[in-house]
One Martini backbone bead per residue (centre of mass of N, CA, C, O) as a GRO file, in nm:
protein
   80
    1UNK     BB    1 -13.868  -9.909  19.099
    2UNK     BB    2 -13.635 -10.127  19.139
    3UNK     BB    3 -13.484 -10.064  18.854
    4UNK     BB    4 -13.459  -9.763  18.921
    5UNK     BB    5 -13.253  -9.791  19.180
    6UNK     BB    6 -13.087 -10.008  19.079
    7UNK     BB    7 -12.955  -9.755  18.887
    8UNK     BB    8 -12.902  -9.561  19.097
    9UNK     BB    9 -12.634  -9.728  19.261
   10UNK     BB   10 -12.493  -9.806  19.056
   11UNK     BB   11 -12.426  -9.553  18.948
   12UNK     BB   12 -12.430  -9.373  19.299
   13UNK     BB   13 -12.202  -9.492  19.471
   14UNK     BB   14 -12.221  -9.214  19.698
   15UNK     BB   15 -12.465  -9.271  19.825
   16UNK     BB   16 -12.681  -9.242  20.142
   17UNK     BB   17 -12.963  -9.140  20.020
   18UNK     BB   18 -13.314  -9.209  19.966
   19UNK     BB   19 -13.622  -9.047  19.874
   20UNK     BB   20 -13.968  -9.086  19.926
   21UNK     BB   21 -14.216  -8.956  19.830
   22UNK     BB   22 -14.550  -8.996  19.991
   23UNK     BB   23 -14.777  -8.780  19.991
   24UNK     BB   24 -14.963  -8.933  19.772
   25UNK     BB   25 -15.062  -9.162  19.906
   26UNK     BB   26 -15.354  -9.346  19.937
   27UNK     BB   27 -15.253  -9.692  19.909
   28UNK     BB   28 -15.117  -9.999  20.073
   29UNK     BB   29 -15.013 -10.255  19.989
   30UNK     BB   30 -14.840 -10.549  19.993
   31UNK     BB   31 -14.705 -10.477  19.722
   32UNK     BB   32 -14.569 -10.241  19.846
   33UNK     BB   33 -14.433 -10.285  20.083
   34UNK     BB   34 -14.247 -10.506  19.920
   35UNK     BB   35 -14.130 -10.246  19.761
   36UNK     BB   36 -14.014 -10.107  19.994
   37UNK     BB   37 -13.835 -10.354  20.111
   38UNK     BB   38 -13.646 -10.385  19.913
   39UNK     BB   39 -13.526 -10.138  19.877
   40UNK     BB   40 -13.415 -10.121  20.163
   41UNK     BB   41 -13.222 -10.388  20.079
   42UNK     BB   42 -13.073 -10.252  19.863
   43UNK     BB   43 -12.932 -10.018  20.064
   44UNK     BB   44 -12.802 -10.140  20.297
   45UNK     BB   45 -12.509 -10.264  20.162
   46UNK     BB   46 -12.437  -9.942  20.102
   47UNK     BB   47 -12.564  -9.716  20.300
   48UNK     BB   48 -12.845  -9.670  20.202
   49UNK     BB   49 -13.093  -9.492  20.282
   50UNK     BB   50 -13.441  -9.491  20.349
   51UNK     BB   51 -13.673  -9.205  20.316
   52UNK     BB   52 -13.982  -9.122  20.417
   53UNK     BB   53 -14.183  -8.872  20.289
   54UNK     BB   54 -14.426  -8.767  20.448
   55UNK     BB   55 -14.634  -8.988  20.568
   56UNK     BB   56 -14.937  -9.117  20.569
   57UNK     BB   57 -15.157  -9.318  20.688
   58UNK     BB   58 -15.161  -9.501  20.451
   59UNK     BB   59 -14.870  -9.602  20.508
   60UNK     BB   60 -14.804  -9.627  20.816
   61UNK     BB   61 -14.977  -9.853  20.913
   62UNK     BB   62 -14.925 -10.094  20.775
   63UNK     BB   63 -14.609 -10.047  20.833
   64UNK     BB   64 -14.717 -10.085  21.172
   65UNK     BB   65 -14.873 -10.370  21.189
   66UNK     BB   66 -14.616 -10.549  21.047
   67UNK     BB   67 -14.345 -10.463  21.178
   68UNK     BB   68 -14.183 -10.207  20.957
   69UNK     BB   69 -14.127  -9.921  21.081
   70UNK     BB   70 -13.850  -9.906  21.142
   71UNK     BB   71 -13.674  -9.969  20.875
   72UNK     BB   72 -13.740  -9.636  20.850
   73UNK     BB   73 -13.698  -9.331  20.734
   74UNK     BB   74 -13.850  -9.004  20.877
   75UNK     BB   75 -13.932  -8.677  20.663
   76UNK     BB   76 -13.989  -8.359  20.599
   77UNK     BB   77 -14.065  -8.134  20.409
   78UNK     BB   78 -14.006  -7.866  20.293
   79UNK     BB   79 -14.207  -7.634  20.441
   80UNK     BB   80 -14.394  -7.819  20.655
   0.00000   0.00000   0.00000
């Protein structure tokens, strides 16, 4: 995901939101936050916003309980 990424910033110098639908994660561990982080770190110096769509509880716990829920935005999916 984050090779996806880093070649989608690249490729689209004018991205300024990236949404990451994650309605269907089911369970979220260190190496996820992980990868949230670095992705969240990958857009901050070029103004592109990372924002989790619908996140489940399964998202928000950990990432509130780490105390990384602050550095993302989020958004409601299209018709929810």
């Amino acid at each position: 995901m984050v090779r996806v990424v880093t070649d989608l910033l690249l490729a689209e110098p004018g991205l300024r939101r990236l949404r990451l639908d994650a309605r269907g994660v089911g369970y979220l561990n260190s190496a996820g936050i992980s990868v949230l982080v670095q992705l969240e770190k990958l857009g901050r110096p070029r103004g592109v916003d990372l924002v989790l769509v619908d996140p489940p509880p399964a998202v928000t716990r950990p990432l509130q309980a780490s105390g990384l829920w602050p550095r993302f935005a989020v958004e409601e999916a299209p018709g929810s």
